[in-house]
N, C-alpha and C positions, 0 to 999 in steps of 0.2 A: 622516569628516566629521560634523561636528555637526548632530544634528536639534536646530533652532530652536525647531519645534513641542512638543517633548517636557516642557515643563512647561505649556503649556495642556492637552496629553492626557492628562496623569495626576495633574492637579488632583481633592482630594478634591470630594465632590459634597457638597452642603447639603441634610439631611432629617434625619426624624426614623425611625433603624436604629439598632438595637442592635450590627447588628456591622459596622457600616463607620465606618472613620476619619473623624473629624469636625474643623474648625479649632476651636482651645482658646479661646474668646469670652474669656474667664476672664485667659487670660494675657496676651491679645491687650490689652487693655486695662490690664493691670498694665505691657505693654512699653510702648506709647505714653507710660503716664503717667511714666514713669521717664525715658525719650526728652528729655520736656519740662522733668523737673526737672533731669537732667542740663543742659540750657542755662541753665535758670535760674541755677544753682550756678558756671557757667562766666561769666557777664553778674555775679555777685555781687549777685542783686536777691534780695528776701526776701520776693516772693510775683509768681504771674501773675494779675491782675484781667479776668477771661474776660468777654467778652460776645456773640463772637462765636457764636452755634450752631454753626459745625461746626467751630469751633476748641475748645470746649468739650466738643462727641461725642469729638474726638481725644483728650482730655484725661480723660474721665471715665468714655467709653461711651453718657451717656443721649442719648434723640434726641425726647422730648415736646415738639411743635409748636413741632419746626426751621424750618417756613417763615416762621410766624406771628412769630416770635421774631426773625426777622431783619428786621422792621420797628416792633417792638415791643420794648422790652426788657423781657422780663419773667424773663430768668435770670441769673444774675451766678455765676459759678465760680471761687475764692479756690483757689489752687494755692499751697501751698509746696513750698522744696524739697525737702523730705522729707515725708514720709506721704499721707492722705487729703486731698481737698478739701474744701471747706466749698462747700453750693450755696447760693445763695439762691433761691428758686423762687417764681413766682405759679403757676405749673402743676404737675401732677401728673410727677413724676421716678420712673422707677423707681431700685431701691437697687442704687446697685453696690458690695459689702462693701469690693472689694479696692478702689477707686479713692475711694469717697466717705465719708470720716468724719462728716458731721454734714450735715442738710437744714435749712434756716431760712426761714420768711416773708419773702419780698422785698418793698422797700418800691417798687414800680412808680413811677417817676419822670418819665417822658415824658408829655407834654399830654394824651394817653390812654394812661391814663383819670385819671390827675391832676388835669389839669386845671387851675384856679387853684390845685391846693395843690402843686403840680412844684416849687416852691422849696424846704418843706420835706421836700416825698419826698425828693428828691435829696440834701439834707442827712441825712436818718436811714440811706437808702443807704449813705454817706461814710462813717459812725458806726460801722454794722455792718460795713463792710470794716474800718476798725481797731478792733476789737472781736475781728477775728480776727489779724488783723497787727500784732501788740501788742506786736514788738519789730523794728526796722530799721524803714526809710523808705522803701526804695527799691521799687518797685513797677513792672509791664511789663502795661501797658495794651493790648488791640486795638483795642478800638472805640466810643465814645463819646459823649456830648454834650458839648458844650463844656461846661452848667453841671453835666456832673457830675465831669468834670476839676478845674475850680476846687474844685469840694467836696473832692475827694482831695487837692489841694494847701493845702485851707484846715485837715483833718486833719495837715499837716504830712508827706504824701508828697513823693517825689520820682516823677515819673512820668518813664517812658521807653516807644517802645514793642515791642511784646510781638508783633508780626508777625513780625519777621525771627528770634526766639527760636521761635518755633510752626512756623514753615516747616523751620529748618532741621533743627527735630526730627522735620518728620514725613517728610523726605527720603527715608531708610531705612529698607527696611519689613523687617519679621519676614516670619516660613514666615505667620504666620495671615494677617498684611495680604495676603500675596502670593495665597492662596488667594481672598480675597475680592475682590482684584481679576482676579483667572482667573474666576470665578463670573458678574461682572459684564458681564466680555468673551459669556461663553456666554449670558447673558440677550441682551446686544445681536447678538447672532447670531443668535440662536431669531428676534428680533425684522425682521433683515436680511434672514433670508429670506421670513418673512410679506411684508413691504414687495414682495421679486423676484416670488412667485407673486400680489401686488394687484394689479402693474402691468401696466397697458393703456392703449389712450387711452379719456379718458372720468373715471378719477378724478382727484383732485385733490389738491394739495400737502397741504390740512389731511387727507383719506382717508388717504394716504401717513403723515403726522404722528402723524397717532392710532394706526397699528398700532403705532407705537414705544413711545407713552405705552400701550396696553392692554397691550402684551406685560409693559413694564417690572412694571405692577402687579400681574400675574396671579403674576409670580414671585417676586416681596416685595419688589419693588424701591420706588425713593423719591421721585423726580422726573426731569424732562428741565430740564439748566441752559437750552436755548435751543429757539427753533424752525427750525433749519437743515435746510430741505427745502426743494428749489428746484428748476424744471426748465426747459430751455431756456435762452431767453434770461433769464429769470431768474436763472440761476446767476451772473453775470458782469455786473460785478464780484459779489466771495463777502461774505457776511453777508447773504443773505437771508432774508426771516422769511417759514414756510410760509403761502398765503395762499389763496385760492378760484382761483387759473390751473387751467384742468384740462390735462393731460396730453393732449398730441400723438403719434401715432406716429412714430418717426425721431429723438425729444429724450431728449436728453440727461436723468435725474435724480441729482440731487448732493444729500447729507445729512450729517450731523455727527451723529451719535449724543449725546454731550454725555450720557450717560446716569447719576445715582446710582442705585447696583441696591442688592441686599441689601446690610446691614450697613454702608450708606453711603460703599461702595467704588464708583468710578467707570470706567465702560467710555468712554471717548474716541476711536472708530474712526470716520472717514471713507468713503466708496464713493461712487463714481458707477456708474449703471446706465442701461444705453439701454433704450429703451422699443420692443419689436416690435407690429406686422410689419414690415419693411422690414431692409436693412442698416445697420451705421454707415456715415457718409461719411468720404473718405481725411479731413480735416478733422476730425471728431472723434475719429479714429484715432491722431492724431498726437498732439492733445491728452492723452487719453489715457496714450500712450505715454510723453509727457514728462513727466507726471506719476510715473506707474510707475517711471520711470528714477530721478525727482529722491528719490523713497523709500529704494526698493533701495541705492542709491548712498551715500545719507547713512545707511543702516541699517549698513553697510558700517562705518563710521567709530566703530559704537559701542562702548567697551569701557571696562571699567572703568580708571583715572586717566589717561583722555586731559581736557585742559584745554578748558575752555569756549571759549578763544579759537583753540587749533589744532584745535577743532571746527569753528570757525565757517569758519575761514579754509578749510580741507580739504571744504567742502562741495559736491555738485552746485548748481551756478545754472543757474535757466531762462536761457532764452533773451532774450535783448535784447527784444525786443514783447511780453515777457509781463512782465517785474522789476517796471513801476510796479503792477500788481495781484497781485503776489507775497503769501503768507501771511504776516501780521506778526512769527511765530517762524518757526526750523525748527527747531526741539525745546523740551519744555516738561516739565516734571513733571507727576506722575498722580496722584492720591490717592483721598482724599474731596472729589475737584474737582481744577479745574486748580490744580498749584502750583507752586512752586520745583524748580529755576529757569529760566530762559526763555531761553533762546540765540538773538539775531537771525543773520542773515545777514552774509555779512563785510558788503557793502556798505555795513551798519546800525550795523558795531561801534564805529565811534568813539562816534558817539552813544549806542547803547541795551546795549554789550556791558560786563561785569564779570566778575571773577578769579571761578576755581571750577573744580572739577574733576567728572567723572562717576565715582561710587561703585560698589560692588558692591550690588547689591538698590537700586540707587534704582530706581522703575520712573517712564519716560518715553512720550512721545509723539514720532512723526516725521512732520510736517506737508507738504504738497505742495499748493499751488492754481495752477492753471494756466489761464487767462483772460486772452486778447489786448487792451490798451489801445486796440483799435476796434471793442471789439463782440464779439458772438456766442456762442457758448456758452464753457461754463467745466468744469474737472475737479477735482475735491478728491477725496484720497486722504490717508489718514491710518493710522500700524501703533500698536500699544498693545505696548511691550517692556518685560522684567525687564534692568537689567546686571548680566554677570556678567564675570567676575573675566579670562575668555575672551572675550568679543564680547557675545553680547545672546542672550535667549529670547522667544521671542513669546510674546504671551496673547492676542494677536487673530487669528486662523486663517480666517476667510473668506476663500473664493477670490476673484480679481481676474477682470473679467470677459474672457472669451478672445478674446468676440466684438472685443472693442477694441486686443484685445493681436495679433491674427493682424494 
């Protein structure tokens, strides 16, 4: 029988030894950016116009104020399909030989810090993109201002965009992607069990919160995409954001990890945890348990080229009183964040569902929320898998809790 666990267990470890095997940063980044100009080449466009941060780390490796940058543009990453990129940068970039040919002064074009002069920035911006794109038109845009659109189409671009070329590059990971998101998983674990020995009654959802975010940083990690920590009846319906409730004995606590750890590889594990002293009740037992099921179940179903749609269709469904607060995916891609691609529910596919197959090495997520449409508490469970060519490998190993499962 195949051990599932067996690639989260003998994941190399990140430090700084001489003689232990280490993931190749070097190549890891040479594969990605090749990934992407492989699409480019396939789309026939003659450059990707990056603005996204973490579509631009995928593409180049740098990560100087990722957060800042996604409400600022203050980075712009010229991809062709062949060789290094060109960045333009208002901040400090470090140099990647293998991915980045040339660094250049960005001309900062948004209200800040522009200001009244945003018209012309945005125009010298325009200038300097075809300055580097000095032959074809066609260009694949992520993310934008409208007036800086027009500037690329008043340089005589053709613009398209450059999301669904970047997604479906980053689908498929290498050994090194794959180590850093095993890495990721063991931060958000180191993390999972600080949270199991905090709990009691008395603390509270943002107490719970924080050991996520301190564990994440202490291990070089990078941020939390949300705040899901909820307990009780707060859990239900799910998208809670952690907030001053304090913690009951006998409640239910439900969390979303949502985690970018080192090297800007994402751990995405779910867990509910009952809060002692006292037992679970048969009532949060069950919930629970049908969470547990709907996992297991669709874990079951995962293998390399089964179709998105006889996924969907082959899936466990909760039960009737629980579907209107049902999780909005049940499977989703894993990265440098949530990605591509997102599989609804049959119930959901006319509407939300699209052609696609699951790959070998794409790594995924299997979602479960369980919360009755009249109240009361709620379950999220979530696994973090590798597919392989055979069924799936875990990289998320934390035990489920027994207490809930007896």
């Amino acid at each position: 029988m195949i051990d599932t666990k067996e690639l989260a267990r003998n994941a190399p470890g990140f430090g700084i030894k001489d003689d232990a095997p280490m993931p190749d940063m070097a190549a890891m980044r040479q594969y990605r950016l090749g990934r992407l100009q492989a699409e480019l080449v396939a789309a026939e466009c003659d450059a990707a116009v990056l603005n996204n941060s973490i579509n631009i780390r995928y593409a180049i490796g740098t990560r100087a104020a990722q957060i800042s940058s996604m409400h600022i543009t203050v980075r712009t990453a010229v991809v062709p399909p062949e060789g290094g990129a060109t960045v333009f940068s208002w901040v400090g970039d470090d140099w990647m030989p293998e991915t980045i040919a040339e660094i250049r002064p960005m001309s900062v074009y948004g209200y800040f810090p522009a200001g009244e002069r945003s018209a012309e920035r945005v125009k010298e911006w325009a200038r300097g993109v075809r300055d580097v794109v000095r032959t074809g038109n066609r260009i694949a845009v992520d993310i934008a201002y409208p007036e800086a659109l027009h500037a690329l189409e008043a340089e005589g671009f053709e613009v398209i965009p450059a999301e669904p070329l970047v997604e479906h590059a980053c689908a498929i990971k290498c050994e090194e992607e794959i180590a850093c998101l095993v890495n990721a998983c063991t931060v958000a674990e180191t993390a999972m069990w600080r949270i199991r020995k905090a709990l009691e009654p008395g603390v509270t959802e943002n107490d719970l919160y924080a050991i996520l975010n301190q564990t994440n940083f202490e291990r070089g990690g990078e941020w939390i995409e949300y705040r899901l920590m909820a307990s009780g009846g707060h859990i239900n319906p799910w998208d809670p954001e952690a907030g001053e409730k304090v913690v009951r004995a006998g409640e239910l606590v439900a969390f979303d990890c949502g985690l970018v750890g080192p090297m800007g590889y994402s751990a995405d594990v779910s867990r509910t945890f009952f809060c002692e002293p006292g037992v679970p009740t048969e009532h949060q037992r069950v919930l629970y348990q049908l969470a547990y099921e709907n996992v297991q179940r669709n874990l079951e179903l995962i293998k390399a080229g089964v179709g998105f749609r006889e996924l969907s269709e082959k899936s466990w469904m909760p039960p009737e009183e629980y579907l209107a607060r049902r999780y909005p995916v049940m499977v989703h891609g894993i990265g440098m964040g949530d990605e591509w691609p997102a599989v609804p529910w049959p119930i959901d596919w006319e509407r939300d569902g699209y052609d696609g197959v699951l790959e070998e090495n794409m790594a995924i997520c299997v979602e479960s929320y369980i919360g009755s449409e009249h109240g009361g508490e709620g379950v999220k469970l979530e696994e973090q898998v590798l597919v392989t060519r055979d069924g799936y490998q875990q990289m998320s190993t934390f035990p489920f809790e027994s207490v809930l499962l007896s």
